[in-house]
N, C-alpha and C positions, 0 to 999 in steps of 0.2 A: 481363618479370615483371609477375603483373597487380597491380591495387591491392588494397591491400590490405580487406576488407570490415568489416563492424563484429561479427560472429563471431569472425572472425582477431583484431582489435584485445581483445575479452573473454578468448578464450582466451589472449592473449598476457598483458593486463593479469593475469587473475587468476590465473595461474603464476605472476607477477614476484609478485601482491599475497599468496599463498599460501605463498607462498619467502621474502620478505625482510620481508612484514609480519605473517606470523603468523595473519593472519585463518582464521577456518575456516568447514569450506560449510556450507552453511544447504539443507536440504531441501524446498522450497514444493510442495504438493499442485499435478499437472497443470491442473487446471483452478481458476480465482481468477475469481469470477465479485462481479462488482461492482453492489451496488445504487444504481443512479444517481437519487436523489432527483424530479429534476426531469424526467426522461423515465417515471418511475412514474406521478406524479403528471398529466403528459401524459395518458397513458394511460386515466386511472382508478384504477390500481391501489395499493392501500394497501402502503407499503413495510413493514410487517409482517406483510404475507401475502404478499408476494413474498419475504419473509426466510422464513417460515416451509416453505413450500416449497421453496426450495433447501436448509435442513438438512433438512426430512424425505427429499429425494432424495440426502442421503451427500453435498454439499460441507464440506469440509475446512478451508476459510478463506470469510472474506465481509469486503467492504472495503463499507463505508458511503461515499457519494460526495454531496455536498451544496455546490452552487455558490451556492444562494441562501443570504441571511440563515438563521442560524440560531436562529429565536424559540424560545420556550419551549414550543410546542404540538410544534416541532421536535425538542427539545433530549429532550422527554418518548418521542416516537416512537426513536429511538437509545435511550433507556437500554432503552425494550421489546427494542428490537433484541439490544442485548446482553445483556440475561437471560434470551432464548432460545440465543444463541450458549452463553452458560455453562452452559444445562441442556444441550443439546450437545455441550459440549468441544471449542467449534470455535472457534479466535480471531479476536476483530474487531478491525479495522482499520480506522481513521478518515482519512480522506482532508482534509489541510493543516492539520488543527486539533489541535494539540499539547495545548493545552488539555483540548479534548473526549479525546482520548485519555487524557490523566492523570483526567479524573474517569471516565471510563466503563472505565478501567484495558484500555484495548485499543491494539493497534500501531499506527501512523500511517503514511503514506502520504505522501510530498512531494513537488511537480514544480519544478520548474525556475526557477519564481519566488516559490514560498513561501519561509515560513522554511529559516533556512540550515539542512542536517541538525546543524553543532555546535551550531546553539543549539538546538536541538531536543531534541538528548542532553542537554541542561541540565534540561528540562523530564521529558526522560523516560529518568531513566541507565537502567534495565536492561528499556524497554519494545523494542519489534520496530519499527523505524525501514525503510522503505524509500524509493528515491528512481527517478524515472520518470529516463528517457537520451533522447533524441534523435538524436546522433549521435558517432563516433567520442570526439572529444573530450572531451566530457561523461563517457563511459564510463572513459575515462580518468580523471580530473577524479573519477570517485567514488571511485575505490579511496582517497584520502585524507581523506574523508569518514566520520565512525564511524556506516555506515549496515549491517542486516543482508541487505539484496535490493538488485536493482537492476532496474527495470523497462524493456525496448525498447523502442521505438517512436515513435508510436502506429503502429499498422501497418493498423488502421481507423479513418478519422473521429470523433473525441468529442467 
């Protein structure tokens, strides 16, 4: 018998999480393409013309990604972010900051060593919670979690 992989262990968990917990599927657009603050900024590139150009090409979600401090020159580039996402009707998603997601009213994003997703749902009862897996265990480990996605991985270097 082989082992079992971390596919098998999802689709097993979220049968049992679908059957005995109630939860229901949550639908995420194929492609979730992520604005990474500090690899922009690398670059050159102003993260609201890299924002603005992925919704003018038809993306569906955009998750904000910011490792550094988040100053106020910061804080101002994210709400632009999100007031183009809203003239789009495409939801943002803020990456570990529960906060920034309750003011900028978009879903959050968690890994593994942020905040726990329950206290998170504190901050954000009826916002879009999702939480990054690394392996088998974890995936497990989230179905008891009140998160709406779950993210694999990493499956490339970040």
């Amino acid at each position: 018998m082989r082992d079992e992989t971390w596919i098998d262990a999802l689709r097993r968990t979220t049968e049992l999480s679908d059957r005995f917990l109630g939860k229901s599927t949550m639908t995420l657009p194929r492609l979730y393409p992520i604005l990474d603050v500090g690899l922009l900024e690398a670059r050159r590139c102003p993260v609201i013309d890299a924002a603005r150009a992925l919704l003018n090409a038809g993306v569906e979600i955009l998750q904000w990604r910011c490792k550094q401090t988040v100053s106020r020159r910061r804080f101002e580039e994210v709400e632009q972010v999100a007031a183009l996402c809203r003239r789009f009707n495409v939801p943002l998603i803020v990456n570990d900051r529960a906060d920034l997601a309750l003011l900028l009213e978009a879903g959050l994003h968690l890994g593994q060593d942020d905040l726990p997703p329950s206290l998170a749902r504190r901050v954000l009862p009826d916002g879009m919670i999702g939480l990054s897996t690394h392996n088998k265990r974890q995936i497990a480990d989230s179905f008891a979690e009140p998160v709406d996605y779950l993210a694999l991985g990493p499956i490339f270097l970040t």
